[in-house]
C-alpha positions in Angstrom: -129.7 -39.7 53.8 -130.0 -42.0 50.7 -132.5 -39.9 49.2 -130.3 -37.1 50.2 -127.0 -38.2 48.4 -129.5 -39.2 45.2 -130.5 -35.6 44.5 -127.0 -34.2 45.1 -125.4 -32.8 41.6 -122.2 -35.6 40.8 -119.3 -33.9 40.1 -116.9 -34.9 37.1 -113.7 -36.3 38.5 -110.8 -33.9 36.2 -107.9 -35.2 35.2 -104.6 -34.6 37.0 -103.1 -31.9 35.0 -99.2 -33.2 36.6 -100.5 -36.7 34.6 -101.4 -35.2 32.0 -98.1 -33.2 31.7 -96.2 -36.6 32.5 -97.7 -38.2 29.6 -97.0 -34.9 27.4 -93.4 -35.0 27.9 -92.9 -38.9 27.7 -94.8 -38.7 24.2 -92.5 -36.1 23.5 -89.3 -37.6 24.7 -90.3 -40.4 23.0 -90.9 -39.0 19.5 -87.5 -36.9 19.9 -85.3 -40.1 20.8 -86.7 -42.2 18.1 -85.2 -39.3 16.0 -81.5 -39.3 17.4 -79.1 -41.7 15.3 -77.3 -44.2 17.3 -74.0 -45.9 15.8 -74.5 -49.3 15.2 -72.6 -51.8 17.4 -70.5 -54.8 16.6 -70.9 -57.8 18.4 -67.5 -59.0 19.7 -67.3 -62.7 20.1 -65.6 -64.5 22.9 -62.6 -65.9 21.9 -62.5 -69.3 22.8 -58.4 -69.5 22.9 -57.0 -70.6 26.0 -53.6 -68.6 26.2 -50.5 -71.3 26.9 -49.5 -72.3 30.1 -46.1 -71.6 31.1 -44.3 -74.7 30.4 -42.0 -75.6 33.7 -39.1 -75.6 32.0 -39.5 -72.0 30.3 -39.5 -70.6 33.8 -38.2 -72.1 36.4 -37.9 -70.1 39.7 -34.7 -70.4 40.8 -33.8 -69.2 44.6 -31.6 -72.0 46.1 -27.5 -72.2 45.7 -26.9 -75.4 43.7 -26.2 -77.2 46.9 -29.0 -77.1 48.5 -30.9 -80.9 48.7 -32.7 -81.7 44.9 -31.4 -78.7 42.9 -29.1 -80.3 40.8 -31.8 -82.9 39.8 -33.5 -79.9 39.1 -30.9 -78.4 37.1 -30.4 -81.2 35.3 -34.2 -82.3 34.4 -34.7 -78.9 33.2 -31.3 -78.8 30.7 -32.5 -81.9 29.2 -35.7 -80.9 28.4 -34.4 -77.4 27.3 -30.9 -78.7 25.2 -31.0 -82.3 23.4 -27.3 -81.9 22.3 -26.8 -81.3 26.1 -28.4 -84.0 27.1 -26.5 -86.4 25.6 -23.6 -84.8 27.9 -25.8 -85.3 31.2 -26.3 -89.0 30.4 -22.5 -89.2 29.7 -21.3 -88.0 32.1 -21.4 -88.1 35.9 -24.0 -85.4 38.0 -21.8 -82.3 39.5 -21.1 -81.7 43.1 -20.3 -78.7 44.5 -18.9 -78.7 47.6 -19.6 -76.1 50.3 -16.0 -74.4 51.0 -15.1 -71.7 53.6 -15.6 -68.5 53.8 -16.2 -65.6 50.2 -12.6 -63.9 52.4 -10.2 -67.2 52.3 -12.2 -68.2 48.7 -11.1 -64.8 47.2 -7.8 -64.6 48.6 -7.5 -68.3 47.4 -8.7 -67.3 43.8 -5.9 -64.6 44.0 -3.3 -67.0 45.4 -3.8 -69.6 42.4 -3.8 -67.1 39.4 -1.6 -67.5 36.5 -0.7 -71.2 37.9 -1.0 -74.6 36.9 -2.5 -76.0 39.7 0.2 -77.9 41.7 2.5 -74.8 42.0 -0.3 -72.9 42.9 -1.2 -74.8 45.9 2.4 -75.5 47.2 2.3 -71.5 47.2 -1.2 -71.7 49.1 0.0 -73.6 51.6 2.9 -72.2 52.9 0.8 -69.0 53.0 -1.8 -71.2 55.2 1.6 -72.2 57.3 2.6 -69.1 57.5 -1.2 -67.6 58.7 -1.5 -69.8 61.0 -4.4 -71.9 59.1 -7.5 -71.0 56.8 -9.6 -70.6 60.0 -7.1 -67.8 60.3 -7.1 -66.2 57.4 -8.8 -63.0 58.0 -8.9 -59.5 56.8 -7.0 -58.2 59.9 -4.5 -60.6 60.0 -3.6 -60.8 56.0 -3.1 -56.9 56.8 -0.6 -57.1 59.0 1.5 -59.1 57.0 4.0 -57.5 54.7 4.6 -57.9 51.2 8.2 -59.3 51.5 7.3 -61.7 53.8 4.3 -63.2 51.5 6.9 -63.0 49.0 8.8 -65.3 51.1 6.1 -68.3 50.4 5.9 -67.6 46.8 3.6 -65.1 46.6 4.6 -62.5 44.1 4.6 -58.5 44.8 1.4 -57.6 42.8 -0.7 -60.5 44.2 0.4 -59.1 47.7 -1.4 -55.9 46.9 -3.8 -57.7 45.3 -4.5 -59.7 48.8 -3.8 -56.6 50.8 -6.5 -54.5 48.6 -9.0 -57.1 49.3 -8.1 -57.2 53.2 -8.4 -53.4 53.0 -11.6 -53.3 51.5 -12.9 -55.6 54.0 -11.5 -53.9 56.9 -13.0 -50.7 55.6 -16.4 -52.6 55.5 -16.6 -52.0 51.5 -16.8 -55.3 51.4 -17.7 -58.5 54.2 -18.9 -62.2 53.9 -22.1 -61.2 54.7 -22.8 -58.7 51.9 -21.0 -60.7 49.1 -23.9 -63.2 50.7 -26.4 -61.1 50.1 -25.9 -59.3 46.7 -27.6 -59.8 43.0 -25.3 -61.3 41.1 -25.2 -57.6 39.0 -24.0 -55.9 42.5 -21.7 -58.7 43.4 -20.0 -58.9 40.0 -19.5 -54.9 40.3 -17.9 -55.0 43.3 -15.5 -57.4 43.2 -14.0 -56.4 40.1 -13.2 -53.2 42.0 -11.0 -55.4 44.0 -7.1 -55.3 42.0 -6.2 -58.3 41.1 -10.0 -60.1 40.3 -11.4 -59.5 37.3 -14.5 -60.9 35.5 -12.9 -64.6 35.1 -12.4 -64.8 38.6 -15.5 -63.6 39.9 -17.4 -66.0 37.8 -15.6 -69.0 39.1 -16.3 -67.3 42.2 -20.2 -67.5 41.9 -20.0 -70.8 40.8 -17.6 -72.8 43.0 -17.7 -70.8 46.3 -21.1 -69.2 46.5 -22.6 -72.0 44.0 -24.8 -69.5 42.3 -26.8 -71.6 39.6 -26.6 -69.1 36.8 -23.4 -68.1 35.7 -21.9 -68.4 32.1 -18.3 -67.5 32.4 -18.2 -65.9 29.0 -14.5 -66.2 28.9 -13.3 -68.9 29.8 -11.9 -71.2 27.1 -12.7 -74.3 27.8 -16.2 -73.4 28.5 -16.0 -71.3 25.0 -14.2 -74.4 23.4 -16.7 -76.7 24.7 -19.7 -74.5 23.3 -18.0 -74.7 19.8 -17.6 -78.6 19.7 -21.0 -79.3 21.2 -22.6 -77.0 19.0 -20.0 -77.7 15.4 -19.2 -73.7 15.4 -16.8 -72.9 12.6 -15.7 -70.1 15.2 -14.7 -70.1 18.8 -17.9 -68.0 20.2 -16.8 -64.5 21.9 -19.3 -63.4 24.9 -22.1 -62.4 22.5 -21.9 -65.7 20.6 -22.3 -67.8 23.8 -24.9 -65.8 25.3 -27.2 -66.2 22.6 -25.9 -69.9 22.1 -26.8 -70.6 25.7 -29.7 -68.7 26.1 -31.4 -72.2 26.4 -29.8 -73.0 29.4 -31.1 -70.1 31.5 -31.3 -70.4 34.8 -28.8 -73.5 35.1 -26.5 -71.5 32.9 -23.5 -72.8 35.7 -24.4 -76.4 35.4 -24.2 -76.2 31.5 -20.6 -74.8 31.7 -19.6 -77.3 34.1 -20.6 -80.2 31.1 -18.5 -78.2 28.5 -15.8 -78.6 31.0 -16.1 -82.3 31.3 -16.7 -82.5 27.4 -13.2 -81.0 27.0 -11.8 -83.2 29.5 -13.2 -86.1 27.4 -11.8 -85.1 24.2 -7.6 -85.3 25.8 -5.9 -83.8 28.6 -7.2 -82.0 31.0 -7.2 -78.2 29.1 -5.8 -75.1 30.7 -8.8 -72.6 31.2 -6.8 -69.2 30.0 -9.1 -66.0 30.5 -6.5 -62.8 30.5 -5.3 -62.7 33.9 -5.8 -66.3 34.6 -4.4 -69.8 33.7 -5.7 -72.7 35.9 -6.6 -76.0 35.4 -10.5 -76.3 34.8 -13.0 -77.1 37.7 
């Protein structure tokens, strides 16, 4: 068989003509790409800046009614890193409190009740209207309803702040308005509705959010002796209007309401206890 396969012819292996092909067109492809201009690209380098963190006291979140168990420590840590001239208030003078009160219904009608009034003659008037309720646990939408005009005007409580009380009652009957809603609003909402109430206007709803619902930041814009407080801390030649002392008290955001309560007790400081006048109302300050 050896001898055979010796005297068979060999046969010349071809190439593969799909190789060859192969070959043909990479040759080809190459040659054409080596012809086609590419744009030159830059090389961006890294940037090795670390962006800021967000100091604390640029943005604190702020959830909690200034009652609630450390928030005033709060409030108060972050005004004196944000405000050294308000500082020097804080470590004047004493911490706030704000005490928890009764219900947004008897704290309204009671914000009605004492406009226009130095304090004393306001609450002799409040409580022969508790006397003649039957008690703040009574005073409810239903039951300020029923009574009339001339006989709240028999405690001292003059004709338009009856239908100021009754327009709040009625709202509240008619479920425009309830604790739990006024509870529940922003302060945008909340500050919309109760000004549709007669009788409360923007004054009164801002001592509202701060002393009832203890909302932790509220400027009340006009009030004087928080505007007359925000001119002698800060040695205005002016007493600031509400553009003035928001941009003045930008600083103070989100403890805008404990920063009013100082300019209160910086007035105090400076004589007698001031009259806060704002329009409709004239009370003695918080």
């Amino acid at each position: 068989m050896k001898a055979l396969a010796n005297t068979l012819p060999k046969m010349k292996k071809r190439p593969s003509r799909t190789s060859n092909t192969t070959a043909n067109e990479t040759s080809q492809n190459l040659s054409v790409s080596s012809k086609i201009p590419f744009r030159a690209r830059k090389i961006r380098k890294l940037s090795t800046h670390t962006p800021p963190i967000n100091n604390p006291h640029n943005s604190p979140k702020i959830v909690k009614p200034l009652t609630f168990n450390g928030e005033i420590d709060l409030a108060l840590q972050y005004l004196r890193g944000s405000d050294p001239l308000l500082a020097t208030l804080i470590d004047t003078h004493r911490a706030p409190s704000f005490e928890s009160g009764g219900t947004p219904f008897l704290s309204l009608v009671k914000s009605i009740l004492y406009q226009q009034l130095a304090s004393k003659a306001a609450k002799s008037i409040y409580d022969r209207f508790l006397s003649l309720v039957g008690g703040e646990d009574k005073v409810l939408a239903d039951a300020v309803l029923s009574i009339s005009a001339q006989r709240l005007r028999e405690t001292g409580v003059s004709f338009r702040k009856a239908s100021y009380i009754h327009d709040l009652a009625d709202k509240y009957v008619r479920g425009v308005l309830s604790d739990d809603s006024i509870l529940e609003m922003d302060d945008e909402m909340l500050f919309k509705m109760l000004t549709c109430v007669k009788g409360i206007g923007p004054w009164s709803v801002h001592m509202f959010m701060i002393f009832s619902l203890h909302k932790p930041d509220v400027l009340p814009v006009g009030d004087l002796g928080v505007r007359k407080g925000v001119q002698a801390l800060y040695g205005l030649k002016e007493l600031p209007g509400a553009l003035k002392m928001e941009e003045v008290c930008e600083k103070w955001k989100p403890y805008r309401s404990v920063g009013a309560w100082y300019m209160w007790r910086l007035m105090e400081a400076k004589g007698p206890s001031p009259n806060v006048v704002a329009g409709e109302n004239i009370v003695e300050a918080p």
